[in-house]
N, C-alpha and C positions, 0 to 999 in steps of 0.2 A: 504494500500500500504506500510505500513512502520510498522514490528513487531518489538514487543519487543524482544528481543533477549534474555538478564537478567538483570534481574534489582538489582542493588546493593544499600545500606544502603544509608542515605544520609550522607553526609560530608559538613562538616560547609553549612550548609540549600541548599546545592547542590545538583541536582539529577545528577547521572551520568551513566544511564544505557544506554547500550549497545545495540542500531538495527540495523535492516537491511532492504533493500528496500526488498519488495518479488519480482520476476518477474512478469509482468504483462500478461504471460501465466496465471496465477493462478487467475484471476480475469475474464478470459473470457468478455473481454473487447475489442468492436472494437472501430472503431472512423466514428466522422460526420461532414464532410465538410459543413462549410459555409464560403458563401461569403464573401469577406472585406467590402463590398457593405450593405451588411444587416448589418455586427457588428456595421458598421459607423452609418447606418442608423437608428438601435437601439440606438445607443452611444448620437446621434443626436436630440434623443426624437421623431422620426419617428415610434416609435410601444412601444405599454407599456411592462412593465415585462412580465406581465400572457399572453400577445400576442408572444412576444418573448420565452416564452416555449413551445407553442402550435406551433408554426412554427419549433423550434429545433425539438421537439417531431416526428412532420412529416418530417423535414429532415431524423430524424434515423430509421424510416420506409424505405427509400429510397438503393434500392441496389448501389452497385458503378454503375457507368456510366447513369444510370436511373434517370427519372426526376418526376416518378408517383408514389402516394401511396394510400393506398387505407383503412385503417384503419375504423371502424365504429366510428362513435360519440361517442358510448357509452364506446368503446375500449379507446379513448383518453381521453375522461372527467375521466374513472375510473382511470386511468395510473396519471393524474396530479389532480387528486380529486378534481375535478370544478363540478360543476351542467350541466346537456348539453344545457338546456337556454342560462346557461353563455361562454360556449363554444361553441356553433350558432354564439354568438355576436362577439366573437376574432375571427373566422372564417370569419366573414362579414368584419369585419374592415379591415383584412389582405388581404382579396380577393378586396377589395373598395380600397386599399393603395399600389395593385401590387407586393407583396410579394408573392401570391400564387393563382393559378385559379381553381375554382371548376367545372369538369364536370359532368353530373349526366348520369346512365346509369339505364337502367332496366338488372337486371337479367332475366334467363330462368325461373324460378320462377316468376317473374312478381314484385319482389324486386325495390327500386328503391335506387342505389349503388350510393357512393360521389367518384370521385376519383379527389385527389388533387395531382396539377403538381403546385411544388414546385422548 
């Protein structure tokens, strides 16, 4: 978010170059709502760190005004590089602690799908 512009020599062990913010067009960067509810509730020791990325993670699955996603295990244990064991577990705990409900569906294929309303 922040280039170097130039950078100049140092002066008495000063650095003094020159950036600028880029716009944040150029990062293709949107944003994900959460609650003050959850921050708190996180802030509060109501959900561990690696539970708290796995619930943000499915937040930023989520369109605007939408409260479902639908991501596979495998899609989010690779995205935060956890084991899927270990990510079952934050899954359960989160769903056990009211943070997010799991429903399960079969696909036309005979698939059996997670979707989480978060």
């Amino acid at each position: 978010m922040i280039e170097i512009h130039k950078r100049y020599a140092d002066t008495n062990n000063r650095k003094s170059d020159l950036v600028k913010i880029t716009k944040e067009k150029d990062f293709n960067l949107g944003y994900t709502l959460i609650s003050h509810h959850v921050i708190k509730r996180f802030i509060d020791g109501a959900m561990s760190q690696a539970e708290f990325k796995v619930y943000l993670l499915l937040r930023s699955y989520i369109y605007t005004g939408k409260s479902k996603a639908w991501p596979t295990q495998e899609r989010i244990s690779y995205t935060l590089k956890i084991s899927q064991q270990t990510l079952s577990e934050h899954l359960k705990n989160l769903e056990k602690k009211d943070f997010i409900k799991i429903d399960y569906i079969h696909t036309e294929k005979g698939y059996l799908k997670s979707i989480y309303r978060v």
